[in-house]
PDB file with one MODEL, atoms N, CA, C and O in Angstrom:
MODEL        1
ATOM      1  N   UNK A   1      71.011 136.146  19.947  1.00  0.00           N
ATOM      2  CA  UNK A   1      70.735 135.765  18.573  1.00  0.00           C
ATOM      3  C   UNK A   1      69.248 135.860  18.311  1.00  0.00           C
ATOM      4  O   UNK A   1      68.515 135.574  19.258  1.00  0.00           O
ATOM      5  N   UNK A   2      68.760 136.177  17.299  1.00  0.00           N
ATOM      6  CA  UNK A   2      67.529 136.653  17.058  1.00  0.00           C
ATOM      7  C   UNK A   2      67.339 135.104  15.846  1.00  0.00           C
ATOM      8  O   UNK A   2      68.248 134.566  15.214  1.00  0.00           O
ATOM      9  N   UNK A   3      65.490 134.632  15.866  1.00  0.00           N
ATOM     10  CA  UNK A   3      65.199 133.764  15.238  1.00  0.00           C
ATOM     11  C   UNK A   3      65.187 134.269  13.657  1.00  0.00           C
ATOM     12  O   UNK A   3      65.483 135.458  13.535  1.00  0.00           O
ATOM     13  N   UNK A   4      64.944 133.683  12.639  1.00  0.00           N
ATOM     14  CA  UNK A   4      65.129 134.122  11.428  1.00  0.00           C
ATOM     15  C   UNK A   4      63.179 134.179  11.754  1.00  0.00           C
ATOM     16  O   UNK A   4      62.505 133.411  12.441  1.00  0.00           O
ATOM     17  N   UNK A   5      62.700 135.526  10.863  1.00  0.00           N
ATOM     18  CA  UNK A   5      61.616 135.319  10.386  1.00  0.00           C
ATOM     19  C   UNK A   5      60.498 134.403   9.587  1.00  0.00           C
ATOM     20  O   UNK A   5      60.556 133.784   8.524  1.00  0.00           O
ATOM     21  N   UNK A   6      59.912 134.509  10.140  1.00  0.00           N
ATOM     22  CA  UNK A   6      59.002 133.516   9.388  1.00  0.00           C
ATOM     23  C   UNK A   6      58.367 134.649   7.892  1.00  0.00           C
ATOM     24  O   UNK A   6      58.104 135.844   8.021  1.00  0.00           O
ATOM     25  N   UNK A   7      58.288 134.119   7.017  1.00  0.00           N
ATOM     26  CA  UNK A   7      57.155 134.420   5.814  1.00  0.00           C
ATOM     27  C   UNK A   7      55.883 134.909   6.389  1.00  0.00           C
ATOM     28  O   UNK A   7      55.377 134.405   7.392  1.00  0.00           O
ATOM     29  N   UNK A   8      55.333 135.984   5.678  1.00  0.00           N
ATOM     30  CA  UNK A   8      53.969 136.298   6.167  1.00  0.00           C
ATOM     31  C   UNK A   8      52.895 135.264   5.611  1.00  0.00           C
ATOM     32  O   UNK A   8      53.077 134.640   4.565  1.00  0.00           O
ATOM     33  N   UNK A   9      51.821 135.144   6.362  1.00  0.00           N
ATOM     34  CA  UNK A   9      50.942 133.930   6.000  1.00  0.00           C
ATOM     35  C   UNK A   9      50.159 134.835   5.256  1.00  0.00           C
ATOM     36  O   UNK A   9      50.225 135.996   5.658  1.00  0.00           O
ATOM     37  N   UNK A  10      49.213 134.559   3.982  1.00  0.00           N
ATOM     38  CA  UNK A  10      48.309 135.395   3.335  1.00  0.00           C
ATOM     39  C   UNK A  10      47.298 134.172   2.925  1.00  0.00           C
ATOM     40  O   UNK A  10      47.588 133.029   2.570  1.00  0.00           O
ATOM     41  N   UNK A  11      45.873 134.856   3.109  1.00  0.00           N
ATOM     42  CA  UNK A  11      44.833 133.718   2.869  1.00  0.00           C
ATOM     43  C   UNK A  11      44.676 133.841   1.133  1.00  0.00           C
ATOM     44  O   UNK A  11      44.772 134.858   0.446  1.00  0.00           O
ATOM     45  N   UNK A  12      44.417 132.508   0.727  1.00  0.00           N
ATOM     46  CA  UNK A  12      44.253 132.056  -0.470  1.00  0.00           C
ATOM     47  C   UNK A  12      43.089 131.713  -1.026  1.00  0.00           C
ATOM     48  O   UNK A  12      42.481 130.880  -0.354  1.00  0.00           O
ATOM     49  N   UNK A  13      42.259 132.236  -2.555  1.00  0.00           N
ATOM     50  CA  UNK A  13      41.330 131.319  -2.674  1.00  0.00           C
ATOM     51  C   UNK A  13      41.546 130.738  -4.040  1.00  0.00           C
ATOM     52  O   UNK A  13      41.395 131.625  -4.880  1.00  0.00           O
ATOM     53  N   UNK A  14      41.838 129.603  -4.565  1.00  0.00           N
ATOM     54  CA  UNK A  14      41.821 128.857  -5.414  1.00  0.00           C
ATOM     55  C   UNK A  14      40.658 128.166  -6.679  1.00  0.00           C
ATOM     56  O   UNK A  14      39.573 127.715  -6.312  1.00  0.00           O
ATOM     57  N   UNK A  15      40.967 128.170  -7.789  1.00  0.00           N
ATOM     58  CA  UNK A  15      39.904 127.674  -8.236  1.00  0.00           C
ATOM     59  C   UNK A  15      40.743 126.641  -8.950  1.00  0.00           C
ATOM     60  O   UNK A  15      41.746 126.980  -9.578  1.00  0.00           O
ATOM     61  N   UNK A  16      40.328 125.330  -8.857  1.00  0.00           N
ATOM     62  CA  UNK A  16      41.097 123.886  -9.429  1.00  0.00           C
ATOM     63  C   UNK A  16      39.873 123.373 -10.313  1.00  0.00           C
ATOM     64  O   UNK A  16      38.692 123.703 -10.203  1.00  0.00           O
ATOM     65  N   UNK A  17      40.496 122.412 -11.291  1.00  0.00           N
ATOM     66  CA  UNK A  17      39.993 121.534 -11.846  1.00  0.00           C
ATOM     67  C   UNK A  17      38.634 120.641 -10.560  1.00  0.00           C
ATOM     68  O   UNK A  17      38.817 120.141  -9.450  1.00  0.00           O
ATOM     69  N   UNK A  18      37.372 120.794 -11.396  1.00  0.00           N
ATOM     70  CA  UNK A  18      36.796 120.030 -10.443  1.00  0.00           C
ATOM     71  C   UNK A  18      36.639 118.609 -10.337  1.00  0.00           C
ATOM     72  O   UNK A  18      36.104 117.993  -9.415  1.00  0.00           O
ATOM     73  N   UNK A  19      37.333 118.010 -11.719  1.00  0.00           N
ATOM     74  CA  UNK A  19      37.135 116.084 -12.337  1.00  0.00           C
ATOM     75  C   UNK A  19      38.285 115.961 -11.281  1.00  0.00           C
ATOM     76  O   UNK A  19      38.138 114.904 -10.667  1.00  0.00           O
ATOM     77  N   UNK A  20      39.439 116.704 -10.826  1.00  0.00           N
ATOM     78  CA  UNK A  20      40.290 116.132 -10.027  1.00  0.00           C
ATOM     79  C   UNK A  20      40.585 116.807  -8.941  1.00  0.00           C
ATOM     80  O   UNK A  20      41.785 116.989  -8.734  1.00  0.00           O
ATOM     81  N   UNK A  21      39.871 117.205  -8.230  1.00  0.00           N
ATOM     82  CA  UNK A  21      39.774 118.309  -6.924  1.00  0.00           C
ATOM     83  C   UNK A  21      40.827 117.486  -5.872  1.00  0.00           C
ATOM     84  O   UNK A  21      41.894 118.075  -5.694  1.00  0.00           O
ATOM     85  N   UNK A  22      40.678 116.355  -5.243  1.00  0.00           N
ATOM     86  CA  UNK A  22      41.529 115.739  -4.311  1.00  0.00           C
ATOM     87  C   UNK A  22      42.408 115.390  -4.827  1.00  0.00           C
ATOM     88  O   UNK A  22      42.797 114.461  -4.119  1.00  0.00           O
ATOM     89  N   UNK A  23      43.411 115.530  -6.067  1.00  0.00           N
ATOM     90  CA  UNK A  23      44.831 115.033  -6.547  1.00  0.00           C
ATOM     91  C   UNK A  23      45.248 116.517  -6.592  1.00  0.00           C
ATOM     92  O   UNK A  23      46.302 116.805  -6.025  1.00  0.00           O
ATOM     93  N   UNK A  24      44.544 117.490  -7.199  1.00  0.00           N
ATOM     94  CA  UNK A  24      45.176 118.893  -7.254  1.00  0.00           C
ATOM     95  C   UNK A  24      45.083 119.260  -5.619  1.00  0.00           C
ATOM     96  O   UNK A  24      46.100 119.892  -5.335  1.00  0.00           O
ATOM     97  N   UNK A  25      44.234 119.091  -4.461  1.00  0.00           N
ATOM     98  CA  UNK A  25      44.404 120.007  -3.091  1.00  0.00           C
ATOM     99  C   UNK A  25      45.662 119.274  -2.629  1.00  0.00           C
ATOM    100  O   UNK A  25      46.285 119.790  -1.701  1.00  0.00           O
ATOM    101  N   UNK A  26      46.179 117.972  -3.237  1.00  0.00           N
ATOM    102  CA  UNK A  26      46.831 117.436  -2.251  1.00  0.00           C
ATOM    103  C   UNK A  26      47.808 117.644  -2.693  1.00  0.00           C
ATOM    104  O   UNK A  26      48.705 117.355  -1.902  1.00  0.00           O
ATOM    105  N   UNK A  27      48.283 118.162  -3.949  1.00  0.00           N
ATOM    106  CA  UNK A  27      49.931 118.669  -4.681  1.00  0.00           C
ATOM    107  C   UNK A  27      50.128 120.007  -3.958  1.00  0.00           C
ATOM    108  O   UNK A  27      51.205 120.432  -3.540  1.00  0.00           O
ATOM    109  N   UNK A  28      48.288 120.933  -3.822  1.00  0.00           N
ATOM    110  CA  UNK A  28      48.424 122.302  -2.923  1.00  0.00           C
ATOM    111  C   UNK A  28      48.976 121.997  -2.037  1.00  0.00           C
ATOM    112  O   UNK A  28      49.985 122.695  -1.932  1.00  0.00           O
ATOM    113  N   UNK A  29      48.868 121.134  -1.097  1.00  0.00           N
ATOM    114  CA  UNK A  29      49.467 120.679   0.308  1.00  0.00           C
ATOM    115  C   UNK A  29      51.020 120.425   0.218  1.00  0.00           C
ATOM    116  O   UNK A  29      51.797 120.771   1.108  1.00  0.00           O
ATOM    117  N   UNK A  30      51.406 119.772  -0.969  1.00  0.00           N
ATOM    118  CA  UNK A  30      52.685 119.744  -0.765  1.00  0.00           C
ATOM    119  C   UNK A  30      53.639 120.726  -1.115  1.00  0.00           C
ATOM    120  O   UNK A  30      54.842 120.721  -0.855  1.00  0.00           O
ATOM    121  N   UNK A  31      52.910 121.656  -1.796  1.00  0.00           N
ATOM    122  CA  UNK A  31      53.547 122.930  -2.175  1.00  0.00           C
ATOM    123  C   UNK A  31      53.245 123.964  -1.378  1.00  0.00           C
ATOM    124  O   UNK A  31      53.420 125.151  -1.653  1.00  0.00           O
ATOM    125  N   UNK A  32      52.852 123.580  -0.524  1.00  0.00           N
ATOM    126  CA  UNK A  32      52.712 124.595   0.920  1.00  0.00           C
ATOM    127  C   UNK A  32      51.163 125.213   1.479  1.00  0.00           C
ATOM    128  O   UNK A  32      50.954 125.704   2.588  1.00  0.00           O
ATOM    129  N   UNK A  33      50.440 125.080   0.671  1.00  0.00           N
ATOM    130  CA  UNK A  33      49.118 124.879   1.339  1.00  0.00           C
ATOM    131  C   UNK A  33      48.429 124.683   2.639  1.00  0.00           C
ATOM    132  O   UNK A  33      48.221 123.508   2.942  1.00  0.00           O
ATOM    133  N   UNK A  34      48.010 125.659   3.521  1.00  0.00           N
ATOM    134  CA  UNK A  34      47.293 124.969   4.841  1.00  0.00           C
ATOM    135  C   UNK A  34      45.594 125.009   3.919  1.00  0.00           C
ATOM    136  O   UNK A  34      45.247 125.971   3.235  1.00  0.00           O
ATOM    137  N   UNK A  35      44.910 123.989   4.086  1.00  0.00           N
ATOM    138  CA  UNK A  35      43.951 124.625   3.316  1.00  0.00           C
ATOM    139  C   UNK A  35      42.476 124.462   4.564  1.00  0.00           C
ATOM    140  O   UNK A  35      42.087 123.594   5.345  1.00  0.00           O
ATOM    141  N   UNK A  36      42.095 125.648   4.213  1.00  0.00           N
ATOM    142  CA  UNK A  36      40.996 125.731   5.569  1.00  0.00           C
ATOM    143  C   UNK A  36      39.539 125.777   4.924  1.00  0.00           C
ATOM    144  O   UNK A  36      38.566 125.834   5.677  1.00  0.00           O
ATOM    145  N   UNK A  37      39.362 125.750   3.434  1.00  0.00           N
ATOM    146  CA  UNK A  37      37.818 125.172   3.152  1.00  0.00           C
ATOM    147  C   UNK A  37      38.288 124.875   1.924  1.00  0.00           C
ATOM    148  O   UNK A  37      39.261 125.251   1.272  1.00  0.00           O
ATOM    149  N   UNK A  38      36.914 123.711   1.640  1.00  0.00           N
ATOM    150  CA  UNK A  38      36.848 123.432   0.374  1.00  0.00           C
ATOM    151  C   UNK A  38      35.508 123.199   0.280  1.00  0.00           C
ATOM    152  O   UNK A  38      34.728 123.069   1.223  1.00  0.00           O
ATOM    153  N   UNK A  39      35.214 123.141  -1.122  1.00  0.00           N
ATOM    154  CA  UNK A  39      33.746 123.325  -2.210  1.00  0.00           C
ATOM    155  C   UNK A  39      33.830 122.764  -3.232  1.00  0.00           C
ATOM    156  O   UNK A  39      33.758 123.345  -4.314  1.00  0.00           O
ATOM    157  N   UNK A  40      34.093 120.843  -3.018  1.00  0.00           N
ATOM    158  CA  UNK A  40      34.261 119.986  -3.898  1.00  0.00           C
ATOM    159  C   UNK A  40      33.544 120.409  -5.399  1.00  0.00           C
ATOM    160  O   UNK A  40      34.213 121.056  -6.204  1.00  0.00           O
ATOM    161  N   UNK A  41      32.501 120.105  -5.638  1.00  0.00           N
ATOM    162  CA  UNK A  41      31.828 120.522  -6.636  1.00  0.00           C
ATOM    163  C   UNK A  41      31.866 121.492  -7.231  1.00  0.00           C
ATOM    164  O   UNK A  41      31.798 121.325  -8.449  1.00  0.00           O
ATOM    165  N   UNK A  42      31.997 123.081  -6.694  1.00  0.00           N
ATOM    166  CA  UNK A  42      32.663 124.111  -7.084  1.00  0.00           C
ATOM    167  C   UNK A  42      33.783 123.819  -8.223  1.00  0.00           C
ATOM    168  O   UNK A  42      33.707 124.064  -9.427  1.00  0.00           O
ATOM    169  N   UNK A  43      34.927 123.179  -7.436  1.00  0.00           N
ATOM    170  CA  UNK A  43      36.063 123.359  -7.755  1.00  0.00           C
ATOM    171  C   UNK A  43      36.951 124.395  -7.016  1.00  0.00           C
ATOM    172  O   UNK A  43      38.157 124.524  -7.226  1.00  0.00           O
ATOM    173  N   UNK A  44      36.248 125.098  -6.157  1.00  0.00           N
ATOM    174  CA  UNK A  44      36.823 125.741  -5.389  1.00  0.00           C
ATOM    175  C   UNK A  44      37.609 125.253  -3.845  1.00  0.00           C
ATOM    176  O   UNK A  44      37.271 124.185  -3.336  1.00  0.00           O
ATOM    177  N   UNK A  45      38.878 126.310  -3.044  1.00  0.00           N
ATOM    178  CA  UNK A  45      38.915 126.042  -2.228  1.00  0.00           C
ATOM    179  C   UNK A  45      39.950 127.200  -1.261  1.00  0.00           C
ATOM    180  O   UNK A  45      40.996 127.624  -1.752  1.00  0.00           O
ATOM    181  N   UNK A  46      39.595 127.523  -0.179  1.00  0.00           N
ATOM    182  CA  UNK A  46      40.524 128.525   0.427  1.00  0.00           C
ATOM    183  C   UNK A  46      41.694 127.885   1.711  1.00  0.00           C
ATOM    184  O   UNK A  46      41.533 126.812   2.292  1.00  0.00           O
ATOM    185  N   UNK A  47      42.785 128.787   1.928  1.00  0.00           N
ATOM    186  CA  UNK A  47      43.723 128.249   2.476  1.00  0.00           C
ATOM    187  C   UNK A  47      44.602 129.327   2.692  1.00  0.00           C
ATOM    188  O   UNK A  47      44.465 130.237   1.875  1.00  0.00           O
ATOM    189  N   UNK A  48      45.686 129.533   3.776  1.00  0.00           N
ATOM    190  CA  UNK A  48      46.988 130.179   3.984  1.00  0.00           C
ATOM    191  C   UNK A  48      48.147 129.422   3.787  1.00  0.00           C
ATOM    192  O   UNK A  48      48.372 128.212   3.820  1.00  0.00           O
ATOM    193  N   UNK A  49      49.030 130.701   3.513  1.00  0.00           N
ATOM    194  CA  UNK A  49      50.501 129.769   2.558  1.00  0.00           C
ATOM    195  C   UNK A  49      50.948 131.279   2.646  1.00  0.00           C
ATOM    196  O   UNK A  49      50.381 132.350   2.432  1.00  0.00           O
ATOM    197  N   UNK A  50      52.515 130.812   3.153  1.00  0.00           N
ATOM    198  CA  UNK A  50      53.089 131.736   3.079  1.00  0.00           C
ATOM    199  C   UNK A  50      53.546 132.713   2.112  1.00  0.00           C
ATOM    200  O   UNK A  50      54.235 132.082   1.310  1.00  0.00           O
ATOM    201  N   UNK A  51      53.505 134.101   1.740  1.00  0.00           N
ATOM    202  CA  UNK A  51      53.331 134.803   0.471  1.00  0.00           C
ATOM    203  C   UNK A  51      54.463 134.285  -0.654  1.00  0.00           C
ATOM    204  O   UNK A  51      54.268 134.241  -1.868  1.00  0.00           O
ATOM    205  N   UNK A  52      55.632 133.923   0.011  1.00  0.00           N
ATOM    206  CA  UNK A  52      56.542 133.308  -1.140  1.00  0.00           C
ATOM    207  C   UNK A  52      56.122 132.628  -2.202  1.00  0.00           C
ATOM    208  O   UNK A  52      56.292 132.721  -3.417  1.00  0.00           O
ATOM    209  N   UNK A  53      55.297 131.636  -1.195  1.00  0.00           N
ATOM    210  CA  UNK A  53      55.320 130.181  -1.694  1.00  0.00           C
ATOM    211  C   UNK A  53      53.991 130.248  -2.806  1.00  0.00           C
ATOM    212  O   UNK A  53      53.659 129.186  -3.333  1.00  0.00           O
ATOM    213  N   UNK A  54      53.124 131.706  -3.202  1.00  0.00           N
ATOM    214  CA  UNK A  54      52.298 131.859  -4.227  1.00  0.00           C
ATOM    215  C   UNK A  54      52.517 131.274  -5.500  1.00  0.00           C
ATOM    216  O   UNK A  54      51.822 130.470  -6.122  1.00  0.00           O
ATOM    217  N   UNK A  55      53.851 131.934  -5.851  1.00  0.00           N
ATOM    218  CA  UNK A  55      54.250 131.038  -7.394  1.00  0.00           C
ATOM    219  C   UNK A  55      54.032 129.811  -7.342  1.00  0.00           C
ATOM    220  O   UNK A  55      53.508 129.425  -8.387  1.00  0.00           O
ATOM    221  N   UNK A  56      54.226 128.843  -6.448  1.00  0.00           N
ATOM    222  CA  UNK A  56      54.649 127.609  -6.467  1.00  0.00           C
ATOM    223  C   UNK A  56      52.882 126.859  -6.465  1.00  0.00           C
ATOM    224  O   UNK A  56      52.526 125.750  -6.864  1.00  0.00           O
ATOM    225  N   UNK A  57      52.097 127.943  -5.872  1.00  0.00           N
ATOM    226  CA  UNK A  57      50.909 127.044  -6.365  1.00  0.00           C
ATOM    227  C   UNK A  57      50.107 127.360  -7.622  1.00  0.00           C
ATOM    228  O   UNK A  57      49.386 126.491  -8.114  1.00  0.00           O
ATOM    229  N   UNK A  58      50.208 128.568  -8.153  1.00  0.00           N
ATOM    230  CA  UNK A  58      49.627 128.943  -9.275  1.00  0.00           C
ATOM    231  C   UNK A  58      50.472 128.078 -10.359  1.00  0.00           C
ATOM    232  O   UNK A  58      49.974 128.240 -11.473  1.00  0.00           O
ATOM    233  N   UNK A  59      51.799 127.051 -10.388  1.00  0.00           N
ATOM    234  CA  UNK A  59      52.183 126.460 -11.065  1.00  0.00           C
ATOM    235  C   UNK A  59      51.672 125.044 -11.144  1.00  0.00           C
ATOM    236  O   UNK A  59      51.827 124.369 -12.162  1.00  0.00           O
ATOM    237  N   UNK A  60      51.091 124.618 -10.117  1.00  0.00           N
ATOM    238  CA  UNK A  60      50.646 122.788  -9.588  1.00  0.00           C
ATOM    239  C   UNK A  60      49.539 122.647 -10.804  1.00  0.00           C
ATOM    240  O   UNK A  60      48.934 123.635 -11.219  1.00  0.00           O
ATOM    241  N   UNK A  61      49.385 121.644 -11.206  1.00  0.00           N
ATOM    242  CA  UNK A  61      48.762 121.404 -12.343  1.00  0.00           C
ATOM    243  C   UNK A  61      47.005 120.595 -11.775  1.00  0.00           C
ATOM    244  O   UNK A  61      46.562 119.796 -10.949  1.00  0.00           O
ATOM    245  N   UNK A  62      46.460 121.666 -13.118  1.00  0.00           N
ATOM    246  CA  UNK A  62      44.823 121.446 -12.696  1.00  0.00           C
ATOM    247  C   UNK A  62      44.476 122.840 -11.776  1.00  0.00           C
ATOM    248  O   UNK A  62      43.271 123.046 -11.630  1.00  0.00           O
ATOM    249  N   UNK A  63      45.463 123.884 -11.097  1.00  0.00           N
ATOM    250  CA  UNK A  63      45.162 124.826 -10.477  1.00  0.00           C
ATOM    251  C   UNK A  63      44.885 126.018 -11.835  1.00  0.00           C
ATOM    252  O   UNK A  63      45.679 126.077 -12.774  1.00  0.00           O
ATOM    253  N   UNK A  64      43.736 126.851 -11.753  1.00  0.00           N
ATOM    254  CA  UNK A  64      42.948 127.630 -12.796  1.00  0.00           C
ATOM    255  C   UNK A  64      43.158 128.723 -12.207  1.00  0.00           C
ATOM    256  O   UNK A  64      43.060 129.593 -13.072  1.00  0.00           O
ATOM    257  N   UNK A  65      43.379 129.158 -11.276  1.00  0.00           N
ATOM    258  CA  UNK A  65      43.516 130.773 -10.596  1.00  0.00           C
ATOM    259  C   UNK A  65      43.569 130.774  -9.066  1.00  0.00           C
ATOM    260  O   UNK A  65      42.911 129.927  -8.463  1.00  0.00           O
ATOM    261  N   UNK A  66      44.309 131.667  -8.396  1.00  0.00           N
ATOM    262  CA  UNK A  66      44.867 131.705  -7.286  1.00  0.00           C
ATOM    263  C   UNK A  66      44.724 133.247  -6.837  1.00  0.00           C
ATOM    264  O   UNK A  66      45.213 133.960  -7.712  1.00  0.00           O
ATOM    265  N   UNK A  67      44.395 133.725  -6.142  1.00  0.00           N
ATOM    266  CA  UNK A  67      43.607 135.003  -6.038  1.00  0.00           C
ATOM    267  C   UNK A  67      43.731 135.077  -4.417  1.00  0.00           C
ATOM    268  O   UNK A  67      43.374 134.195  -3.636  1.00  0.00           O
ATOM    269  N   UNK A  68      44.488 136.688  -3.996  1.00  0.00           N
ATOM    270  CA  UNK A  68      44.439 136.567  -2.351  1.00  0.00           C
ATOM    271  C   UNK A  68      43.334 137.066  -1.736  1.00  0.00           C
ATOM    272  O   UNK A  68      42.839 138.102  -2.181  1.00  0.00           O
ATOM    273  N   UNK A  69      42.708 136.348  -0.501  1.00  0.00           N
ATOM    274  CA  UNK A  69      41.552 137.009  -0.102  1.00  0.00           C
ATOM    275  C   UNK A  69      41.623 138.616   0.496  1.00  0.00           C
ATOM    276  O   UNK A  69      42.418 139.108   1.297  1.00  0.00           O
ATOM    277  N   UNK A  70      40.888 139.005   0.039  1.00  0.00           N
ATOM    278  CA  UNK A  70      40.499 140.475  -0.084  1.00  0.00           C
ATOM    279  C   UNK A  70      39.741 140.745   1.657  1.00  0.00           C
ATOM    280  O   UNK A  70      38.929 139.892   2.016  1.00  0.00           O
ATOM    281  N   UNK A  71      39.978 141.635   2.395  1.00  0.00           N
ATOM    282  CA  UNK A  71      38.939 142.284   3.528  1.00  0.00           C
ATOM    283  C   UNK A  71      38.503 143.462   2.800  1.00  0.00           C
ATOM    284  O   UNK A  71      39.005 144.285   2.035  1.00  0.00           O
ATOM    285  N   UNK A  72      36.762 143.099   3.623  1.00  0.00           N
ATOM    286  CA  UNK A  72      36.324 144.962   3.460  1.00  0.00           C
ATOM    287  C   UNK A  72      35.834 145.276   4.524  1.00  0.00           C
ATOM    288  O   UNK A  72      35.274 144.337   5.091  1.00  0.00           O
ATOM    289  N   UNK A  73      35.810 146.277   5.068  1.00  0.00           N
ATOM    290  CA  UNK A  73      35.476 147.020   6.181  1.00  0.00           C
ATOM    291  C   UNK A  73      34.683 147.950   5.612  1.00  0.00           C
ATOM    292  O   UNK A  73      34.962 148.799   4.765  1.00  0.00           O
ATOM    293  N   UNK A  74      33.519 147.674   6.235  1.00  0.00           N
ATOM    294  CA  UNK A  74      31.883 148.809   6.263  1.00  0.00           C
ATOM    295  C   UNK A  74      31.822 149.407   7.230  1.00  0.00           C
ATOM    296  O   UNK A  74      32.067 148.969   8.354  1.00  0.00           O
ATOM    297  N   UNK A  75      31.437 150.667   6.905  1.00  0.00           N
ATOM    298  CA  UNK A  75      31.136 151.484   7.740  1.00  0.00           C
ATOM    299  C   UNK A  75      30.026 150.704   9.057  1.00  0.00           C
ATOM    300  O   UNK A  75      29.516 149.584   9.055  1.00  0.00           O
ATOM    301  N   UNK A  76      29.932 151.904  10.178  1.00  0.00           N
ATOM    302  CA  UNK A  76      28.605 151.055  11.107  1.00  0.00           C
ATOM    303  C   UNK A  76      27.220 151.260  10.269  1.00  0.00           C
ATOM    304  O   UNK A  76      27.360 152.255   9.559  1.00  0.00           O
ATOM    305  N   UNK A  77      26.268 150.823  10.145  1.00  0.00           N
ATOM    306  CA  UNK A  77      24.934 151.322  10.013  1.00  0.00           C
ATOM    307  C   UNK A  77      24.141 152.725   9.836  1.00  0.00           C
ATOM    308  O   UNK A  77      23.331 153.384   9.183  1.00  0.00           O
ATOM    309  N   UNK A  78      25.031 152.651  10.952  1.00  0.00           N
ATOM    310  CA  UNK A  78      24.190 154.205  11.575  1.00  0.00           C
ATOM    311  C   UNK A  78      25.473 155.498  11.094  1.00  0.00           C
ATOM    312  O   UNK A  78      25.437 156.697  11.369  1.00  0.00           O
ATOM    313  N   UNK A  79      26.299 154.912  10.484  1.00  0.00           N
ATOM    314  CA  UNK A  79      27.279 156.416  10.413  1.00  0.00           C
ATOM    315  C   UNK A  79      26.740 156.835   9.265  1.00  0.00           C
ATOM    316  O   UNK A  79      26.085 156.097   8.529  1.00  0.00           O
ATOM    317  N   UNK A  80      27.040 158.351   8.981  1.00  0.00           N
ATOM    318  CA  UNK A  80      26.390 159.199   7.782  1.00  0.00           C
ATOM    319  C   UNK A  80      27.317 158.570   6.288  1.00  0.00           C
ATOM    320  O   UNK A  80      28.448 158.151   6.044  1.00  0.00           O
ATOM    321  N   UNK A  81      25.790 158.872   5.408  1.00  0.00           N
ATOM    322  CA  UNK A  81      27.012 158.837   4.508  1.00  0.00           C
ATOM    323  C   UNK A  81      27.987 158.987   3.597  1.00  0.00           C
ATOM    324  O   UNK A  81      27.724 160.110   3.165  1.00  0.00           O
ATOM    325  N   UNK A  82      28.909 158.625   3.028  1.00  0.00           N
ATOM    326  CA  UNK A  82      30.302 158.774   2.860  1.00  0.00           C
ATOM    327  C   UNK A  82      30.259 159.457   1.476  1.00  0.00           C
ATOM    328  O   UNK A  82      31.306 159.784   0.916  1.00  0.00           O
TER     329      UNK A  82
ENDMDL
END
């Protein structure tokens, strides 16, 4: 018997209400949120959550935008260029 898959994890960056930053990260948390920084004052904060579970935080109230983190890969220094 094979395990059921897990959801892919995708990193998150959030922008919340900043008058209520710790009532909105902590509804993130219950709506599936791991959250691995925050930037009280910002209003900002980043985190992984499984890709499903996206809708469910762009709906939590006081959350302003939900945006997946992006990689970029640069060339080396020294390669010619492009």
């Amino acid at each position: 018997m094979s395990e059921p898959t897990q959801p892919a994890l995708v990193g998150v960056i959030l922008a919340v209400d900043p008058d209520r930053f710790a009532e909105v990260v902590e509804a993130l948390r219950r709506a599936g949120l791991t959250v691995t920084g925050e930037q009280p004052v910002l209003g900002t904060l980043s985190g992984t959550v499984a890709e499903d579970r996206i809708p469910a935080l762009e709906v939590v109230d006081g959350v302003e935008s939900v945006d997946r983190e992006r990689t970029v890969r640069l060339p080396p220094p020294d390669s010619p260029i492009q």
